[in-house]
Phi, psi and omega in degrees: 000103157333093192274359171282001198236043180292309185275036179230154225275153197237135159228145175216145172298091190271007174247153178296159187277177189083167189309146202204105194292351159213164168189165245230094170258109194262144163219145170242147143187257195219123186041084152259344172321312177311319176304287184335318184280323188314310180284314202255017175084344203176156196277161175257159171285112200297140181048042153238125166283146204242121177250150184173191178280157178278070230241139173266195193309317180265349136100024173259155171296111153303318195179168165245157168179206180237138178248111185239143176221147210232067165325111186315148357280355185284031189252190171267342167214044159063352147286161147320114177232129114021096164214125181261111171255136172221177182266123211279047153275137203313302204289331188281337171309284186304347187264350181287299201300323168308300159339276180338279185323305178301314182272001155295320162275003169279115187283156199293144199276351184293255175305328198077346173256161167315133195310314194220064198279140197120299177328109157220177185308073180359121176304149174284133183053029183261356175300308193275327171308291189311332182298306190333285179301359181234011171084329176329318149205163204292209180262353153322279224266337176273340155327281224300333183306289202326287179328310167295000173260313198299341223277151189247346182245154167302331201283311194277328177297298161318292180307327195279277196312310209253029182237320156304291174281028142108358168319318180299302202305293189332297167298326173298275211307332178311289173311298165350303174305313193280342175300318184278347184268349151259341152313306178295331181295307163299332200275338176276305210273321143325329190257333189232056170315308173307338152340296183082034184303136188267113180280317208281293192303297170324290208283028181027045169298321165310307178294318193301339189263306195319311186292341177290304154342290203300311199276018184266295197291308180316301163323315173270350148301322213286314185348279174317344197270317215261347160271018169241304164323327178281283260237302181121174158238111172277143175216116210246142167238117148253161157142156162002152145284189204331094156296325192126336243268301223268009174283280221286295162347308196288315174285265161019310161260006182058028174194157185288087143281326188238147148290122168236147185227164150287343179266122220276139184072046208279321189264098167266335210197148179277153198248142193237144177205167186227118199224173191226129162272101166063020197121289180322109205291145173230130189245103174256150179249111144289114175251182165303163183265150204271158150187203195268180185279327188270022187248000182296155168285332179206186196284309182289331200280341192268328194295309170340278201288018185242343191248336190282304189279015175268323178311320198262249177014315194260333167004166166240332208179106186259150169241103165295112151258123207265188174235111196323308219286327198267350195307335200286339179270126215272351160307297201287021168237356163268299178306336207276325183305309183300307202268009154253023158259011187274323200281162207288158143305164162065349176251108175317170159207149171233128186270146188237095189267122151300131170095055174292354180256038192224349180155149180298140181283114154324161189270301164338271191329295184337277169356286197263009157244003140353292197272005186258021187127175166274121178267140168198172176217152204225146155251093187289358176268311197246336164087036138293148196092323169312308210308306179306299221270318158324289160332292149312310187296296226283307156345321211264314194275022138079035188284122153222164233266075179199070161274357190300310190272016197264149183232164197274148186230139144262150165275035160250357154280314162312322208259342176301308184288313163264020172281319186266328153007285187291319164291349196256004190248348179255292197290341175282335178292307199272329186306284214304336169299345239317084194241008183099336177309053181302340166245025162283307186300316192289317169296286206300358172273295169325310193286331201268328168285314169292331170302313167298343177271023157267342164302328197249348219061355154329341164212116127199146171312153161255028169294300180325323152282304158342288166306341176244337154302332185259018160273324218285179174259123197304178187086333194227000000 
């Protein structure tokens, strides 16, 4: 997104595409009342809606609705804006935005010049650029829009709205503060040596970075918590054929999304549903049943199982499933055995023995696969187990059950948060020296304050806005 092309005047469809009892054509920029008169006939009144006709070139009705118009700075993105709601059929959407473009370039009957000269089609998230760039709101906070359209959960929505009303921002900037006020203290004892200020004692700088720490380490749970809201859990079912996984997929959503048969390779492709813990979005995968390649029955069951591991590679979190009635056998406990030397490092895994209400776990099996994960058994038939299984997963994703106080995250944030973490865990190292090296102590104070201002925006580069404004929905 071209940040040299900030003044030049913008329109868009601000409504989802498709049918609507309403819908929404916004423009922002600079001296739009001409425009504003051209469609409406008449000037408008700032923050009142106005109802009447939409009129095209000849000065016929396109639609009727309300027309508001909002002088900068008192707008959604601190230019003058535009907003026609009309009624949200696609075509009447698109004859209004053609409309705009056409009488922005048409000249004012006044001036002789263009109504609007410039007016074009808005860029995805260029509405939300501009609130940014013009202060209205940080980087923080232009996130938190998305998110809240994005949300998939109540829990993520509620978290998304309190990262819009500046919660997130409040603590990023709190900390900020208190950063800068140790930075001047090191920066007075650099400059002014001769003093002889006992800097570390007097000014109680150890205590002041230790407290900065502590609400450092809070801020960043709540962080984790709220890019696990945003974000999910991927959660992969492997294991054999029927095993169960698309039994287990079914209970879990409370609805038939996978065929399940007695005939082993029933799941050819993954079947995907996204169910929700305690708020927390879970993206669960039903894959192919796993076995060696020359045991497949056909081309399509090996492209299956090439895709089941590929699935399992990106996981968060795999739930092996075993099938209780078969442990005893010892072919099917030798296969089960090849594919957990098949699964990736590093990727939890819970081994999950299936159908119990068909049979007991041995202790022995428990025994040997214990240290390889959490074992637990279930009936994906009768949903004993499910809760436990619920849990686990919540376990695994470091969930913990306070979501009231959680605010929404990304994981350019998390990482943003152990970036001055770390630096800010190196100035606690020179402090403790206290061997003078202050201006050492004074960089890792700095480096740790920008970090945290790539959160809110206060430092980033503008690829990095790019990239997160052309995520947004054209319109916003």
């Amino acid at each position: 997104m071209a940040f040299n092309e900030r003044n030049v005047p913008i329109v868009a469809v601000a409504t989802a595409s498709g049918r609507g009892a309403v819908g929404i054509v916004r423009v922002s920029g600079k001296g739009l009342m001409p425009l504003a008169q051209a469609i409406c006939g008449r000037e408008l009144v700032p923050r009142v809606a106005t109802y009447g006709p939409f009129r095209d070139a000849r000065g016929e009705a396109l639609d009727h609705g309300l027309a508001l118009y909002f002088p900068a700075p008192h707008s959604y993105t601190g230019e003058d804006v535009l907003e026609f709601q009309g009624h949200g059929g696609p075509v009447v959407m698109q004859l209004l935005l053609a409309r705009c473009l056409e009488a922005a370039a048409e000249a004012d009957a006044m001036s002789g010049r263009a109504r609007l000269p410039g007016l074009r089609l808005a860029e995805p998230g260029e509405f939300t650029q501009r609130a940014f760039l013009n202060d209205k709101i940080d980087l923080a906070q232009a996130e938190a829009i998305a998110d809240l359209i994005d949300a998939s959960t109540e829990a993520a929505a509620r978290s998304a709205s309190r990262s819009l009303g500046g919660a997130f921002s409040q603590e990023i900037e709190a900390l900020r503060e208190r950063l800068i006020n140790l930075r001047m203290l090191v920066e007075a004892t650099l400059d002014f040596p001769e003093e002889e200020i006992d800097f570390l004692e007097k000014a109680d700088a150890r205590g002041k970075l230790n407290r900065v720490a502590d609400t450092l380490d809070a801020v960043l749970r709540q962080a984790r918590q709220g890019a696990l809201l945003r974000e999910g859990l991927q959660v992969v079912l492997a294991g054999q054929p029927n095993a169960g996984k698309s039994s287990l997929l079914n209970a879990l959503a409370g609805a038939e999304l996978a065929i399940v048969t007695p005939i082993a390779g029933t799941t050819r492709d993954k079947v995907s549903e996204t169910i929700q813990i305690e708020g927390v979005p879970l993206h669960v995968i039903d894959t192919a049943g796993l076995r060696a390649a020359h045991e497949a029955s056909d081309e399509v069951e090996r492209i299956g199982m090439a895709r089941s591991w590929e699935a399992i590679a990106q996981a968060d979190a795999v739930l092996f499933l075993h099938d209780l009635t078969r442990v005893s056998d010892t072919v099917y406990a030798q296969a089960d055995a090849d594919i957990a030397e098949r699964l990736p490092e590093g990727v939890p895994v819970v081994h999950v023995f299936n159908k119990a209400d068909a049979g007991v776990l041995p202790p022995a099996v428990e025994a040997a696969v214990q240290p390889h994960g959490p074992v637990l058994s279930l009936s994906a038939k009768t949903g004993d187990g499910l809760q436990t299984l619920r849990q686990t997963l919540l376990d695994i994703a470091g969930w913990q059950a306070a979501p009231e106080g959680v605010f929404i995250a990304r994981q350019r944030h998390v990482q943003a948060l152990r970036t001055a973490r770390e630096h800010l865990e190196a100035a606690q190292a020179h402090a403790a020296l206290n061997d003078g090296a202050l201006d050492l102590l004074a960089e890792e104070l700095r480096l740790t304050h920008n970090a945290l201002g790539t959160i809110t925006g206060a430092f980033s580069a503008d690829d990095l806005l790019g990239e997160i404004f052309t995520r947004f929905c054209i319109g916003k």
